[in-house]
C-alpha positions as CSV (number, residue, x, y, z in Angstrom):
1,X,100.5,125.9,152.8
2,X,97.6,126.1,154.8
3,X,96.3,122.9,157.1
4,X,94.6,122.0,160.7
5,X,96.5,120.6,163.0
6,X,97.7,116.4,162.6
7,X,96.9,116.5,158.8
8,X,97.7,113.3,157.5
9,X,98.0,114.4,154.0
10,X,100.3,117.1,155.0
11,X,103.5,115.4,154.5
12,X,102.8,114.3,151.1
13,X,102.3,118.1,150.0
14,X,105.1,119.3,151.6
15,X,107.0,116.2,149.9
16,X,105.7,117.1,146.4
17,X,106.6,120.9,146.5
18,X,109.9,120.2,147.5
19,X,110.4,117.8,145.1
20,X,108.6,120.6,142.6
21,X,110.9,123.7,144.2
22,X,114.4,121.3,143.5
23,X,113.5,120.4,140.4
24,X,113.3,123.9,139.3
25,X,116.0,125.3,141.0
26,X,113.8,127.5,142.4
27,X,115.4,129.1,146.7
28,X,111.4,129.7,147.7
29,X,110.7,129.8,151.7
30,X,107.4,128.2,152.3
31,X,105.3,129.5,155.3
32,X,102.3,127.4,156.9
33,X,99.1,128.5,158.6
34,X,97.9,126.2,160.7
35,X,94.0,126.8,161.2
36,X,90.6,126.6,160.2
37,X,91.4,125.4,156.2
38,X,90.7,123.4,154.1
39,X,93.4,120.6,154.7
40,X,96.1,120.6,153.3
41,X,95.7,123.5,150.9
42,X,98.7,124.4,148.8
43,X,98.4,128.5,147.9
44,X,100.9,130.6,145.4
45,X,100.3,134.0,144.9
46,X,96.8,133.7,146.6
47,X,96.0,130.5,144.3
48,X,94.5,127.2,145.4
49,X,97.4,125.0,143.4
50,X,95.0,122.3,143.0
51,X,91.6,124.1,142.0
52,X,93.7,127.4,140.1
53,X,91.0,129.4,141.9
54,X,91.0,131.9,145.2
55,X,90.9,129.3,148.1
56,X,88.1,129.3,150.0
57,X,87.3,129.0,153.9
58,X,86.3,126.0,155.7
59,X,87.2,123.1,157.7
60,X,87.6,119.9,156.3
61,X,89.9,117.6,154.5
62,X,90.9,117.9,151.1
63,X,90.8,114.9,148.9
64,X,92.2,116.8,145.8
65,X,95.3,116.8,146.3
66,X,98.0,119.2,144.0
67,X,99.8,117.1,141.4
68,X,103.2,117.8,140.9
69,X,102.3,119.3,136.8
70,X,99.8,121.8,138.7
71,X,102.6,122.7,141.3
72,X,105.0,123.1,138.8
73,X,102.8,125.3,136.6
74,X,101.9,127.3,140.1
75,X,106.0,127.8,140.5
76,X,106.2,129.1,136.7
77,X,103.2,131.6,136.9
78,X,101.1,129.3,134.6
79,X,97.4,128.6,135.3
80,X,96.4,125.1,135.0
81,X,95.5,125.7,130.9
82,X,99.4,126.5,130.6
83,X,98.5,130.5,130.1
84,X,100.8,132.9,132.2
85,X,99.0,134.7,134.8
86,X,99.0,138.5,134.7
């Protein structure tokens, strides 16, 4: 999860992936960058979870937030059109 420091949306991603990672059983540790991001951005195998593309630099804060079917897709190796990712 990458985020700038004091993020107030932070908290509410790291409560939906948790909720995401118990629900499917899944032991996953989850590291954090905290920098110059786009904030909060949720990335899985170098995926933005919310935009299913690379994530890309910048400073600001994101109002498109991950929803817990995209984050659950993410977890399973599905893009957001339900195809597995090579």
């Amino acid at each position: 999860m990458w985020h700038v420091p004091d993020c107030p949306l932070l908290d509410q991603v790291r409560e939906a992936l948790g909720e995401c990672l118990r629900h499917s059983g899944l032991d996953i540790a989850v590291r954090e960058r905290e920098g110059g991001y786009p904030s909060p951005t949720l990335v899985i195998d170098g995926v933005d979870v919310a935009t299913g593309a690379p994530p890309v630099p910048g400073v600001y804060c994101r109002l498109d937030l991950p929803t817990h079917e995209q984050i659950h897709a993410a977890l399973n190796g599905e893009d957001r059109r339900g195809m597995t990712l090579a």
